[in-house]
C-alpha positions as a printed NumPy array, in Angstrom:
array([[-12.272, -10.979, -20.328],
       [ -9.048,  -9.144, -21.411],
       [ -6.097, -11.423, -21.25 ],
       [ -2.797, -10.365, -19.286],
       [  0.139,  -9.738, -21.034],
       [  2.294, -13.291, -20.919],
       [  5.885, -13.98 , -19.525],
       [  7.934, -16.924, -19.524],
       [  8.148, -16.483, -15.456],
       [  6.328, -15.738, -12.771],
       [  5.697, -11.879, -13.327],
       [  5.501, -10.967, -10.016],
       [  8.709, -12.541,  -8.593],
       [ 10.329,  -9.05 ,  -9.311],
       [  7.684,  -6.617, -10.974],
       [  7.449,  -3.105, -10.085],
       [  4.325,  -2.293,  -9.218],
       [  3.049,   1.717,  -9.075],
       [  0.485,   2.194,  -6.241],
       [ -2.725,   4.922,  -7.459],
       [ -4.534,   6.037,  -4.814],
       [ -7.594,   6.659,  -7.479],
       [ -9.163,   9.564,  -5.616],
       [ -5.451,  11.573,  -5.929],
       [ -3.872,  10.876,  -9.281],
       [ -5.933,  12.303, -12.047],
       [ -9.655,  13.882, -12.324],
       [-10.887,  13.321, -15.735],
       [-14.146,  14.852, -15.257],
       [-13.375,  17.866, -12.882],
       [-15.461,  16.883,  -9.95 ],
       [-12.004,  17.226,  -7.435],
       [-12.192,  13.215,  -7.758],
       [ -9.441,  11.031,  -9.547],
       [-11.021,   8.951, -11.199],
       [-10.766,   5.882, -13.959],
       [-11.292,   8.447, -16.63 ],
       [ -8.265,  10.035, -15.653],
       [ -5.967,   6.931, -14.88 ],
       [ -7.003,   5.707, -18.491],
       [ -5.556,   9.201, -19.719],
       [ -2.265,   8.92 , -17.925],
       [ -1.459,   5.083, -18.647],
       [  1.677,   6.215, -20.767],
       [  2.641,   8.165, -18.465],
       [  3.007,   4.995, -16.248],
       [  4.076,   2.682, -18.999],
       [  7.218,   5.244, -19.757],
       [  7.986,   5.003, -16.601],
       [  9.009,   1.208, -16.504],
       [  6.521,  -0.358, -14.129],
       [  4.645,  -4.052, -14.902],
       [  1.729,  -3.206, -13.153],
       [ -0.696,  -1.14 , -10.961],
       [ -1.961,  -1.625,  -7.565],
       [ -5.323,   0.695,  -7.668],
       [ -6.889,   1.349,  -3.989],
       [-10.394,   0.403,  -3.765],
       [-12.948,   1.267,  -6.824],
       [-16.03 ,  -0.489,  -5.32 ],
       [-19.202,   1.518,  -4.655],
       [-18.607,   2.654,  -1.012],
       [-19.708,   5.755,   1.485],
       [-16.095,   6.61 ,   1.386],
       [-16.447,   6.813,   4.898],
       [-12.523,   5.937,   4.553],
       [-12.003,   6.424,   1.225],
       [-13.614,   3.138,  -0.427],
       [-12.136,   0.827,   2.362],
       [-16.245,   0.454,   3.292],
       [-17.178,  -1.249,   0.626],
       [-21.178,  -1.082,  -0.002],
       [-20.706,  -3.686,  -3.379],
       [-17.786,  -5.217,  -4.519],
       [-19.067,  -6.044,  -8.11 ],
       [-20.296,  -1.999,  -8.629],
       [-17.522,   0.615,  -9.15 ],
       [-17.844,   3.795,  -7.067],
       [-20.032,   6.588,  -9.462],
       [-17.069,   9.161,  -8.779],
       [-14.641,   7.008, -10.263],
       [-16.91 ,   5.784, -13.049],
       [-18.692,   2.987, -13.751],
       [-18.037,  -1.191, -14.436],
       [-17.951,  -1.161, -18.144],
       [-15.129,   2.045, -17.106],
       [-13.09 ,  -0.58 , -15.192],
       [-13.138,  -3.148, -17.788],
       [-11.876,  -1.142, -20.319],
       [ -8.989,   0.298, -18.112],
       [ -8.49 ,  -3.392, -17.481],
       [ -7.993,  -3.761, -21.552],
       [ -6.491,  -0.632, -22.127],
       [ -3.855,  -0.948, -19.537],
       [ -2.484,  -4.357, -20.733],
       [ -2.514,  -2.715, -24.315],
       [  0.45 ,  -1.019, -22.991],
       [  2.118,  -3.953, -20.786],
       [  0.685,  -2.992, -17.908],
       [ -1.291,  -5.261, -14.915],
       [ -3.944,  -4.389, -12.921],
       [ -4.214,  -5.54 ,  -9.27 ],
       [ -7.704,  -3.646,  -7.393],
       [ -7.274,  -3.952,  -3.703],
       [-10.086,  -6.762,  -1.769],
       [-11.066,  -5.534,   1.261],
       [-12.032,  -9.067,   3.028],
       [-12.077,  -7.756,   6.736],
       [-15.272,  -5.521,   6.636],
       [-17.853,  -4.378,   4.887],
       [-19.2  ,  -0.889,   4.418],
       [-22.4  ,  -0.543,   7.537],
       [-24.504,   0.41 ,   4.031],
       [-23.623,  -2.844,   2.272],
       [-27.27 ,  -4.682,   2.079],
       [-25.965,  -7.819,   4.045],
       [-25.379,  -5.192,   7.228],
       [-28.332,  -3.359,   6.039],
       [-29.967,  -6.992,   6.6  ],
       [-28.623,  -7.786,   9.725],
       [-29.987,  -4.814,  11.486],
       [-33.196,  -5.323,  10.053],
       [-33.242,  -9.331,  11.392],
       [-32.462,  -9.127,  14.957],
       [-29.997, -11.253,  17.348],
       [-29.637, -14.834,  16.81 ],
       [-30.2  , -14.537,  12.891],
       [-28.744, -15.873,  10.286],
       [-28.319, -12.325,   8.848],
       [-26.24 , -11.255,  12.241],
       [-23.848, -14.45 ,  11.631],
       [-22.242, -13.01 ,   8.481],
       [-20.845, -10.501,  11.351],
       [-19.626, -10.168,  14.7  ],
       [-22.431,  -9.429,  17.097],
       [-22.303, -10.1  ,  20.707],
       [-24.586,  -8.971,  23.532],
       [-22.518,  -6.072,  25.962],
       [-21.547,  -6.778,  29.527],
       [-22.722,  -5.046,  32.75 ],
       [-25.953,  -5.521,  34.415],
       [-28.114,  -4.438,  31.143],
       [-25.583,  -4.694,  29.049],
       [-24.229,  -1.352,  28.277],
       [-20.435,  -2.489,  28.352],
       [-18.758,  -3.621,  25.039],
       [-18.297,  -7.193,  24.807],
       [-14.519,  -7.07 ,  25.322],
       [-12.095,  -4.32 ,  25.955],
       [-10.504,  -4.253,  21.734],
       [ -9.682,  -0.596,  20.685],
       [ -9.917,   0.274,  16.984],
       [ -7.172,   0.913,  14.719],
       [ -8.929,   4.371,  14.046],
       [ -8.897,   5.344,  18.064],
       [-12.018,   4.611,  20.457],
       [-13.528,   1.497,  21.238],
       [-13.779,  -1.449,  18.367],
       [-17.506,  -2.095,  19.523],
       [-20.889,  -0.114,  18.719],
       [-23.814,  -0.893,  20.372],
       [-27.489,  -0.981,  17.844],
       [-30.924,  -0.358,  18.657],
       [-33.047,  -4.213,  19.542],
       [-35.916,  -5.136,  18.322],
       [-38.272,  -3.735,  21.008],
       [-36.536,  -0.003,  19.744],
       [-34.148,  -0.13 ,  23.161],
       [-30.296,  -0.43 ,  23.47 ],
       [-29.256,  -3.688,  21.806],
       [-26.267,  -6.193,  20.294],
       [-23.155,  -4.867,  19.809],
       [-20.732,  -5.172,  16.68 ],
       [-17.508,  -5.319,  16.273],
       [-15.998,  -2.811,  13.862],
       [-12.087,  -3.003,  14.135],
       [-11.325,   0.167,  11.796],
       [-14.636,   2.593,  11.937],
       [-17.939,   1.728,  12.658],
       [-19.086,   2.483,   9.325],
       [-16.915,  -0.737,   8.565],
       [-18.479,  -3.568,  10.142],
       [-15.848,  -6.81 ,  10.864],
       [-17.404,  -9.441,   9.046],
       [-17.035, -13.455,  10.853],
       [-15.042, -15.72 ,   8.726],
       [-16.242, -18.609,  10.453],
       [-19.595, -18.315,   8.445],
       [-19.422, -20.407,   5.303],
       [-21.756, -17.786,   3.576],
       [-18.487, -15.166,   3.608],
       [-15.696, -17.713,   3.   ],
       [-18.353, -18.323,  -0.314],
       [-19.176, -14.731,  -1.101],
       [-15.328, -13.407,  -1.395],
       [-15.018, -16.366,  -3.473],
       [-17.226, -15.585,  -5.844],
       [-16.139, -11.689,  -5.526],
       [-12.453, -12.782,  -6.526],
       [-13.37 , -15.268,  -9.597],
       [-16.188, -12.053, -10.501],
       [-12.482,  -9.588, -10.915],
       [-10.6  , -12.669, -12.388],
       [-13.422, -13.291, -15.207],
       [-13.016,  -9.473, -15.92 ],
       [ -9.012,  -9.773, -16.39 ],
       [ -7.691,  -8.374, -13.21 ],
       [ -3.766,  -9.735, -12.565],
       [ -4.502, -10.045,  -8.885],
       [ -5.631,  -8.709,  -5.527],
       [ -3.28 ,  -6.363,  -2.688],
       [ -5.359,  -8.144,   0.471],
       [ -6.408,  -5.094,   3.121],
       [ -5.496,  -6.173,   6.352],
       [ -4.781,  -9.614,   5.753],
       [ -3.498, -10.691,   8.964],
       [ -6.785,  -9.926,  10.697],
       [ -9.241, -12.022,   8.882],
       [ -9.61 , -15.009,  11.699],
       [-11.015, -14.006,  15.632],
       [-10.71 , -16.318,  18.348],
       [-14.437, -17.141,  18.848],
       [-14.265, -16.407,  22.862],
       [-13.394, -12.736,  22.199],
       [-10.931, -12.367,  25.439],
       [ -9.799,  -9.289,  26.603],
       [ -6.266,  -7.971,  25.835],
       [ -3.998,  -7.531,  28.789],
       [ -2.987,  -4.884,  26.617],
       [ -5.733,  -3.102,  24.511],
       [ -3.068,  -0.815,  22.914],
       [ -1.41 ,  -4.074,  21.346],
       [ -3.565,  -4.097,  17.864],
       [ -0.949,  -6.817,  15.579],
       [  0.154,  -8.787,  18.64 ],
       [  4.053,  -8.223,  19.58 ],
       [  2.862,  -8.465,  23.207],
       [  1.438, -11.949,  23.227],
       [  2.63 , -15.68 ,  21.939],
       [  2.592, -16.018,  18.813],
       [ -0.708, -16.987,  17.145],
       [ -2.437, -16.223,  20.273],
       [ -3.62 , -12.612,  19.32 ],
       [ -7.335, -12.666,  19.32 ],
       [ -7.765, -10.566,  16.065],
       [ -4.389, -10.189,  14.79 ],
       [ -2.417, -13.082,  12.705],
       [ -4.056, -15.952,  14.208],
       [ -2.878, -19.485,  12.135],
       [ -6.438, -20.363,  10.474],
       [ -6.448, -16.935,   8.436],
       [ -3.874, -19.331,   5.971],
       [ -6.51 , -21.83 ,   5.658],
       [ -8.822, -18.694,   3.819],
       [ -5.816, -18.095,   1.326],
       [ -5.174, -21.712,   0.501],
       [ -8.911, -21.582,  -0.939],
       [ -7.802, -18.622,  -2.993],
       [ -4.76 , -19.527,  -4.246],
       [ -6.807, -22.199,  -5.202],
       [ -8.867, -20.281,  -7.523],
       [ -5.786, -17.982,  -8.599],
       [ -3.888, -21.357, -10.313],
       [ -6.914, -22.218, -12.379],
       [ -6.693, -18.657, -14.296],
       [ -4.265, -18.401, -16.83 ],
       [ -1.391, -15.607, -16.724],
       [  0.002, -15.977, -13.726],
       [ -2.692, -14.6  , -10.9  ],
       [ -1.489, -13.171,  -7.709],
       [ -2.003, -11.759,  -4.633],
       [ -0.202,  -9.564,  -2.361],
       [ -0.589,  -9.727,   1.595],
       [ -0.752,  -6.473,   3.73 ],
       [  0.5  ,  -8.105,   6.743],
       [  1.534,  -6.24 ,   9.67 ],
       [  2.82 ,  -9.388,  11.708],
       [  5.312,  -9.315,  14.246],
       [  8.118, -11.105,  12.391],
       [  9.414, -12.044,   9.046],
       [  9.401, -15.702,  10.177],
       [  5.337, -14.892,  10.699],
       [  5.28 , -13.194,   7.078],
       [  6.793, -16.193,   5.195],
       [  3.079, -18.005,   6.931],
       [  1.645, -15.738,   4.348],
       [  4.086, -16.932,   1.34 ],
       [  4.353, -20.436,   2.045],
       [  3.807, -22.961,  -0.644],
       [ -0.2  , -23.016,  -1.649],
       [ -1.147, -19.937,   0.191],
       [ -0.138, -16.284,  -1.195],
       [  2.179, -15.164,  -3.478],
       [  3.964, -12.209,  -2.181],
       [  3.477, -10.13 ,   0.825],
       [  5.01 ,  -6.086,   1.546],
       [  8.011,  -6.046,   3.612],
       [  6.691,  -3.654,   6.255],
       [ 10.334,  -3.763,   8.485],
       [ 12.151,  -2.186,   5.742],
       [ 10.139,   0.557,   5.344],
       [ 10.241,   1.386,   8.646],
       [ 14.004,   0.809,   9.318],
       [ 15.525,   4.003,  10.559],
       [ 18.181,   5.91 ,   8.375],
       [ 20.927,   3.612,   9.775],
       [ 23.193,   0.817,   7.743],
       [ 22.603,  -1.562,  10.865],
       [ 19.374,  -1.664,  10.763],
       [ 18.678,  -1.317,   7.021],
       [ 20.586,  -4.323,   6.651],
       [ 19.282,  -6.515,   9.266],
       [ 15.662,  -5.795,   7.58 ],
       [ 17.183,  -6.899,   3.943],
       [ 18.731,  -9.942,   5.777],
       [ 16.566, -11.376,   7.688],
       [ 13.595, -10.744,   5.35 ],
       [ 15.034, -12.428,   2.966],
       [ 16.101, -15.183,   4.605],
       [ 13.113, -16.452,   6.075],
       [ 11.05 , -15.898,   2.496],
       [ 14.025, -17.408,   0.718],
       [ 13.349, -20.109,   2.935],
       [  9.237, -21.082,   1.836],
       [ 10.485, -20.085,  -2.199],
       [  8.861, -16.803,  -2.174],
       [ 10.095, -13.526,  -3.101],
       [ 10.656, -10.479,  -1.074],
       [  8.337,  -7.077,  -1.726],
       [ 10.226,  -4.17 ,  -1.096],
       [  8.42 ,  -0.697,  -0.513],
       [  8.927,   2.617,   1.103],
       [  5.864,   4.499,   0.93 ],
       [  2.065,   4.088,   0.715],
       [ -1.129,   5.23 ,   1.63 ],
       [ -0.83 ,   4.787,   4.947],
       [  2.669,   6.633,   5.904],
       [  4.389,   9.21 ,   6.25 ],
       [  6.579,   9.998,   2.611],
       [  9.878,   9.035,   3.032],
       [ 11.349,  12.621,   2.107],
       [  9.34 ,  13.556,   5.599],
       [  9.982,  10.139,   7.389],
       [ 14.187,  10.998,   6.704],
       [ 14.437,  14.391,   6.857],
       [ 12.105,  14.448,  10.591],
       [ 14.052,  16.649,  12.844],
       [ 13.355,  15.448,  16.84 ],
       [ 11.14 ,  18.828,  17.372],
       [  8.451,  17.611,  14.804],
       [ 10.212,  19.938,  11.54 ],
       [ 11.518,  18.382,   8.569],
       [ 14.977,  18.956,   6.655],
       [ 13.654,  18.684,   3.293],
       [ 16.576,  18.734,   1.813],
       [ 17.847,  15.796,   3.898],
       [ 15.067,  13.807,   3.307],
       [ 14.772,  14.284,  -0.413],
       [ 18.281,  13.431,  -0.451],
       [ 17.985,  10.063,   1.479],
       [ 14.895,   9.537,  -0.028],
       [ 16.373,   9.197,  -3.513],
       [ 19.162,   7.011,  -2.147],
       [ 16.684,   4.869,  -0.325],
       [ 15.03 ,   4.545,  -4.066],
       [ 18.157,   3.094,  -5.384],
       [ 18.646,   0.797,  -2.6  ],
       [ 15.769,  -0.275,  -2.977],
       [ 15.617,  -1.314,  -7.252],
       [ 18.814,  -2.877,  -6.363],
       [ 17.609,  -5.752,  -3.807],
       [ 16.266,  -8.869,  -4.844],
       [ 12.565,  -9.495,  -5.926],
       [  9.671,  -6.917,  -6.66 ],
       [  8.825,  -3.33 ,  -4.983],
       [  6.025,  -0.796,  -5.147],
       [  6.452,   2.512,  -5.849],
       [  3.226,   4.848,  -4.236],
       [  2.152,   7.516,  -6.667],
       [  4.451,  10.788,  -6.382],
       [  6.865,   8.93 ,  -4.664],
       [  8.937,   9.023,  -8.688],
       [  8.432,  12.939,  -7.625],
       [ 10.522,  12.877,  -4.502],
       [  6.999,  14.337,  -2.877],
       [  7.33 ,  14.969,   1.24 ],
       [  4.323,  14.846,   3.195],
       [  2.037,  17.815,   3.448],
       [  1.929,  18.081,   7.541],
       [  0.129,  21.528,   7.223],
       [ -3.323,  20.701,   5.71 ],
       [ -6.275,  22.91 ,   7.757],
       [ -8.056,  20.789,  10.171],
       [-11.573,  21.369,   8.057],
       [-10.094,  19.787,   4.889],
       [ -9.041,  16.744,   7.135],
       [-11.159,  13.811,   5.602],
       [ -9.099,  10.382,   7.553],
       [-11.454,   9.066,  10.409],
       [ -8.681,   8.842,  12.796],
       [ -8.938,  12.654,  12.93 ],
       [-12.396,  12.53 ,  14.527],
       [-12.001,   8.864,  16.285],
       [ -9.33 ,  10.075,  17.993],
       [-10.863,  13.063,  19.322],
       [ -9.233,  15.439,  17.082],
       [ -5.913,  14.37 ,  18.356],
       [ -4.539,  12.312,  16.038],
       [ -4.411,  14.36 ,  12.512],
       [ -4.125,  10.924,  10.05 ],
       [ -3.341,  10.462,   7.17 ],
       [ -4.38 ,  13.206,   4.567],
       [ -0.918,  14.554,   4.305],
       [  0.288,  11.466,   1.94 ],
       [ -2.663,  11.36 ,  -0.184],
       [ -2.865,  14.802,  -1.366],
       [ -3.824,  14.799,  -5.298],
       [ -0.914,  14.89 ,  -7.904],
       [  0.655,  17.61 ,  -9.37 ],
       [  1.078,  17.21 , -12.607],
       [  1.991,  20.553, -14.131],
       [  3.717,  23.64 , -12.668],
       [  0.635,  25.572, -13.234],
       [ -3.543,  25.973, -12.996],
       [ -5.53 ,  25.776, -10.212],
       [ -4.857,  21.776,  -9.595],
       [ -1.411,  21.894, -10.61 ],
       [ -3.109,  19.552, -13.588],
       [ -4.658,  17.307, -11.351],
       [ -8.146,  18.324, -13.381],
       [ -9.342,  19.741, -16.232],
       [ -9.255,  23.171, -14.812],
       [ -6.242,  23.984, -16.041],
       [ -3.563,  23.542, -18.525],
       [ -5.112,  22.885, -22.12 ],
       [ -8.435,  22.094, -20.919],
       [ -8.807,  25.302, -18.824],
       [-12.02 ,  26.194, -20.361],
       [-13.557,  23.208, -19.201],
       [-13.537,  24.591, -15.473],
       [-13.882,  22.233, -12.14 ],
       [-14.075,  21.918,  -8.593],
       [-11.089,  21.797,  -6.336],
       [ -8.671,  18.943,  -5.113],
       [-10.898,  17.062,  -2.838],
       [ -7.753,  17.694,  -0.404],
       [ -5.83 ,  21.139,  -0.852],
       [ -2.73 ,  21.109,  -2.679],
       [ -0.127,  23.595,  -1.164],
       [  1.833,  26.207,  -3.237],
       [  5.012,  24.367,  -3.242],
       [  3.613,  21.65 ,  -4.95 ],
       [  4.99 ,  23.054,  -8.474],
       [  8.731,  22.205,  -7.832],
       [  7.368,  19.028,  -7.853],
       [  5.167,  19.001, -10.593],
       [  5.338,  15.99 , -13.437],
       [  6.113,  18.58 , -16.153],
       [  9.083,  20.105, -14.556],
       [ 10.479,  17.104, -13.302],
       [  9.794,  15.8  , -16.385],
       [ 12.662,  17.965, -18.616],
       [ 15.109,  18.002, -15.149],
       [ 18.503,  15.249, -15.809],
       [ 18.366,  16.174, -11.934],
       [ 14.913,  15.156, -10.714],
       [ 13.742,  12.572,  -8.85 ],
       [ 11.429,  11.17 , -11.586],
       [ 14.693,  10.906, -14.249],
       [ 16.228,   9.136, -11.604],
       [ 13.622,   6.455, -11.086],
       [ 13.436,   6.25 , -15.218],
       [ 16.557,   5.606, -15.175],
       [ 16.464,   3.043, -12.433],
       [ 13.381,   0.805, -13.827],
       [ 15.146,   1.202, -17.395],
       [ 18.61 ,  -0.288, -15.635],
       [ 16.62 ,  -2.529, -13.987],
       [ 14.994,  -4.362, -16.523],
       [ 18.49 ,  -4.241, -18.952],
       [ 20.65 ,  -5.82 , -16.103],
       [ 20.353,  -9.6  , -16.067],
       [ 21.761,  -8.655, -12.653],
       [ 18.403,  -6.861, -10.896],
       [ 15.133,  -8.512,  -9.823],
       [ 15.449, -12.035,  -8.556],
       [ 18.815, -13.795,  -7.39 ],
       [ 21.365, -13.689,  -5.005],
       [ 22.486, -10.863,  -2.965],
       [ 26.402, -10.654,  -1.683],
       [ 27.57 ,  -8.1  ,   1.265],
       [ 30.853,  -6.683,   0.565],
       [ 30.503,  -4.409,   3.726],
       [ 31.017,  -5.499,   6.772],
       [ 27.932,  -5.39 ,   9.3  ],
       [ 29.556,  -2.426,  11.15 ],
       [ 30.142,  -0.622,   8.246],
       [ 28.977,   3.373,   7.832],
       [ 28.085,   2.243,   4.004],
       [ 25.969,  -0.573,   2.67 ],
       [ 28.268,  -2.226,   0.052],
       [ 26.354,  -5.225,  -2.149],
       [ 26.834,  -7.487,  -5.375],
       [ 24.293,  -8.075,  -7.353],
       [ 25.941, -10.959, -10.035],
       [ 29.121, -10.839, -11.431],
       [ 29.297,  -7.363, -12.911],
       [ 26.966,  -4.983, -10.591],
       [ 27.286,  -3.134,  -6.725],
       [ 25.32 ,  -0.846,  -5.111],
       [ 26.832,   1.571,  -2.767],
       [ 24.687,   3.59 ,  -0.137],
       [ 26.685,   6.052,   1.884],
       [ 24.713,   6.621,   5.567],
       [ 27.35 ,   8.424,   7.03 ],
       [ 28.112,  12.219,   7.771],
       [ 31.518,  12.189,   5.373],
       [ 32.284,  10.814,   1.362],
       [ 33.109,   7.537,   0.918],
       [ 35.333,   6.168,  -1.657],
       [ 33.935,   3.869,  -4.162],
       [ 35.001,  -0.264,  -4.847],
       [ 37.042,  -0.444,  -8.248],
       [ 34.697,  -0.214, -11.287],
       [ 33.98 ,   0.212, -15.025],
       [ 31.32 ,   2.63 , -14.958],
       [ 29.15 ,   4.617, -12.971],
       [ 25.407,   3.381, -14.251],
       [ 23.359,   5.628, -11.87 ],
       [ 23.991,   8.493,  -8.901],
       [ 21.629,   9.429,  -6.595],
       [ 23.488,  12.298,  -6.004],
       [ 26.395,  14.056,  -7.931],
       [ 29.705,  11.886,  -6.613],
       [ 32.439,  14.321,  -4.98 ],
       [ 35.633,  14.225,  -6.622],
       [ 34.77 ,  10.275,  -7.413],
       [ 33.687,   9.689,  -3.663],
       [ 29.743,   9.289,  -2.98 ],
       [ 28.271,  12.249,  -0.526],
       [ 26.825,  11.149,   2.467],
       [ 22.988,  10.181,   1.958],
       [ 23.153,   9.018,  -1.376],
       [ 23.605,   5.744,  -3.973],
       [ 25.118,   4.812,  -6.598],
       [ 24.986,   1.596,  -8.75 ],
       [ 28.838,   0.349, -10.622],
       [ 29.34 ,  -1.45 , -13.275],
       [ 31.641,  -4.043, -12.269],
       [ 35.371,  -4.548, -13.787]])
C-alpha cells in the first residue's frame, strides 16, 4: 500500500479534483485506447496544473458495453488500460507528485458477463444465485409483460426477459441503464458484503477514495409499483422518498457502513456522491454526519447563463450543506454533458456561438474557483474544449444511440480523446505522432475533428491568452489566497443585479458580468485574474474577474 500524501485538514473540503475519462486522455501503447500507461506519462502535466487529485472513470475489467460502467471484476483492471500491478504503481507514482487518486465504484450494476450474473442464469428462479439481482416473473397471461412499467435511463424498457430452465421464455431482470448492466438487489446481505470487501480491496492498494455511480439509486422498494409517470427516472414527480428506484431513505444506511470503513484508513478517505436528487435539502441526506463526504452540485451546473439563477444554485446549495457540516462540490462539466463552451454558446435552432460560449465558459471557470469548498474540473475542460455535435453516426459508441432507436445521439461528443499537440494524426493523443511517430498506431477510438488543434495542450500551452493559462493561474491563486476554498461567502450584489458581485474574506471579490453591456468594477488594489481583457477598466459582458481588495 502507497500512503496518501498528508494534510493538516480534511483534503477534500476544498480540493480540486481533475476528472480522466481513461479511454480519452492519453494512449501509451497506440491501440486508440487511453490508457494507465499514458496517464502515468502525463502526471506532471496534471501536477503543474494545480489539482490535489484525480477522479479516473472506471478501470475494472468490463465489456465496455458503456465504457467500463459494466463491470465484469472489480479487483481486475481492464487489459486495454493495463493491468493491476499498472494501477498500483499509478497509485504510487501519482502521490509522488501530490496527487490523489479516487477510481469510480459502480455499486448499482454489474456487467451481464460478471460470473455472479453468469451464475444466476445458469441457477434458475428462486436461487440463491438470482437473489444477488432483481428477477421477477413478467405479467400477462404467460407472462410476456415486464414486471412493472420502469423505462431505462438509456431509452426502452428497464426489464429483459431470459430463457427458463425448460429452454422457453423465462424471469425477467431489471437492468436500469443497459441490459448488459444488470441492477443488482441491495437487500441481499451477500452484495452489501461483496462491495465491502471491493472498497477495503482499493483502500489496501492506496486509493484516496471512491466518486459513487449513481448513488441515489442503490435501494428499490421491494413491491416494484408502477410509475404514474414512467418518464420520471430521479423522482421530482412523486413525495419525497417515495420514488421506487430513485433516492429512497435506506440507500444512507449502505453509506453509513462505508464511511465506516473509510475512518479506519489513515489519510483522510473519501467519497463523492453522484446524486441526481430532486433538491439540495435531499443532497445534504448524502453529506450528513456518518454517511458521505461530499457529493457534486448537479443545480449549478445546470443553471442557465443568468445571475438569478446562478445565484440561487450557490445559495441555496450551500445553505442546506452548510447546514449537516459538509462542503459544497462545484462542477461544470463531465462525462455525461454537454461542454459548457456548447451548453453557453447553444443558439435556440440547435447551432452554437462558439465564441460566446468559450467566453462564458471561461467566466463560469472563475466563478466557479472562487466559491466556497472543492470543484472538479473534466479533462479538456482547462482547454476551453466545446462539444463535438458532428461525430458520424458509425463512430457513435454511447448505448443511448441504439436504445433509443437511433434517436437520441448520446454522449460521444464530450468524450472525444485529447488533443494534446497541434499536430500528427491524434493530435498527440498516441504515439503516432509527435516524437514517437515511428512507433505508428491505430486511430482515436472516437474521431477527433480538424479543429481540434486550436485547442491543442501545446498551443495553449505558450498562449498568456488561453484557457489553460487561465485555469493555471486560477488553481495557483487559489491555493496562495488564504481567501479561496472553504469559508464564508458575502453578496455585495443585490439579487436583481445584471452582475454577480461576492467577498471572499477581507481582501478578495469576484465579479461576473452576465449582462449585454461593461460593468464598472468595486474599488480595488489589483486586478489578480481576467477572464477576459477589461474595457477601459470596466469588465465585458460574459466574463470574470477576481480584485484584490483595498
Amino acid at each position: 500500500m502507497t500512503t496518501p500524501p498528508e494534510d493538516d485538514a480534511p483534503w477534500w473540503r476544498d480540493a480540486v479534483i481533475y476528472q480522466v475519462y481513461i479511454r480519452s486522455f492519453a494512449d501509451g501503447d497506440g491501440d486508440g485506447v487511453g490508457d494507465l500507461t499514458g496517464l502515468a506519462d502525463r502526471l506532471g502535466y496534471l501536477a503543474d496544473l494545480g489539482v490535489d487529485a484525480l477522479w479516473i472513470n472506471p478501470w475494472y475489467a468490463s465489456p465496455q458495453v458503456d465504457n467500463g460502467y459494466d463491470v465484469a471484476d472489480y479487483r481486475a483492471i481492464e487489459p486495454a488500460y493495463g493491468t493491476l500491478a499498472d494501477a498500483e504503481q499509478l497509485i504510487a507514482r501519482a502521490h509522488e507528485h501530490g496527487l490523489r487518486v479516487i477510481p469510480d465504484l459502480v455499486p448499482n450494476h454489474l456487467s451481464a458477463a460478471h460470473a455472479w450474473f453468469r451464475a444466476a442464469l445458469a441457477a434458475g428462479p428462486g436461487s440463491p444465485e438470482r437473489a444477488r439481482f432483481v428477477f421477477r416473473p413478467g405479467r400477462g397471461p404467460h407472462g410476456e409483460e415486464p414486471p412493472t412499467n420502469w423505462r431505462a435511463h438509456f431509452g426502452g424498457p428497464a426489464w429483459t426477459r431470459v430463457e427458463g430452465p425448460d429452454g422457453g421464455p423465462g424471469e425477467w431482470y431489471l437492468h436500469l441503464f443497459d441490459p448488459g448492466q444488470p441492477d443488482v438487489d441491495w437487500r441481499n446481505d451477500e452484495v452489501r458484503a461483496e462491495f465491502e470487501d471491493v472498497v477495503r480491496f482499493w483502500f489496501d492498494r492506496g486509493v484516496d477514495g471512491f466518486r459513487v455511480d449513481v448513488a441515489h439509486g442503490l435501494a428499490k422498494d421491494p413491491a416494484l409499483p408502477d410509475l404514474a409517470d414512467p418518464a420520471d427516472l430521479t423522482g421530482a414527480s412523486l413525495p419525497v422518498g417515495e420514488h421506487p428506484f430513485a433516492d429512497r431513505d435506506e440507500v444512507q444506511e449502505i453509506y453509513e457502513s462505508w464511511r465506516r470503513i473509510a475512518d479506519g484508513y489513515p489519510g483522510a478517505r473519501m467519497f463523492v456522491a453522484e446524486a441526481w436528487v430532486p433538491s439540495p435539502e435531499r443532497l445534504a441526506r448524502y453529506v450528513s454526519p456518518g454517511r458521505l463526504q461530499t457529493a457534486f452540485n448537479f443545480d449549478f451546473l445546470l443553471a442557465p447563463w443568468e445571475p438569478a439563477a446562478l445565484r440561487e444554485a450557490i445559495d441555496v446549495t450551500t445553505g442546506y450543506l452548510h447546514g449537516v457540516g459538509a462542503p459544497a462540490t462545484w462542477v461544470l462539466e463531465n462525462h455525461d454533458v454537454v461542454r459548457a463552451p456548447s451548453r453557453y454558446g447553444r443558439r435556440p435552432d440547435g447551432s452554437v456561438d462558439v465564441a460566446l460560449g468559450v467566453r462564458r465558459a471561461r467566466a463560469a471557470l472563475l466563478l466557479m474557483a472562487a466559491l466556497p469548498g472543492g470543484m472538479y474540473v473534466y479533462q479538456g475542460q482547462e482547454l476551453g474544449l466545446p462539444q463535438v455535435d458532428d461525430l458520424p453516426d458509425d463512430a457513435l459508441r454511447d448505448p443511448t444511440w441504439e436504445r433509443s432507436g437511433h434517436t437520441e445521439r448520446g454522449r460521444d461528443g464530450c468524450r472525444v480523446p485529447l488533443p494534446w499537440t497541434a499536430r500528427g494524426s491524434s493530435f498527440g493523443f498516441g504515439p503516432d505522432s509527435g516524437e514517437h511517430a515511428d512507433r505508428g498506431g491505430s486511430p482515436p477510438w472516437l474521431p477527433q475533428p480538424e479543429w481540434f488543434a486550436e485547442y491543442a495542450v501545446d498551443v495553449e500551452a505558450d498562449d498568456a491568452g488561453s484557457t489553460l493559462t487561465l485555469l493555471r493561474g486560477a488553481l495557483t491563486r487559489r491555493r496562495a489566497l488564504d481567501a479561496l476554498g472553504e469559508g464564508p461567502l458575502t453578496w455585495e450584489s443585490a439579487p436583481g443585479d445584471p452582475a454577480l458581485v461576492f467577498r471572499r474574506g477581507p481582501g478578495f471579490a469576484c465579479v461576473v458580468n452576465l449582462s449585454g453591456t461593461a460593468v464598472g468594477l468595486p474599488a480595488h488594489e489589483e486586478v489578480l485574474l481576467v477572464s477576459d481583457p477589461l474595457d477601459d477598466g470596466a469588465l465585458p459582458p460574459d466574463a470574470a474577474v477576481w480584485l484584490a481588495l483595498r
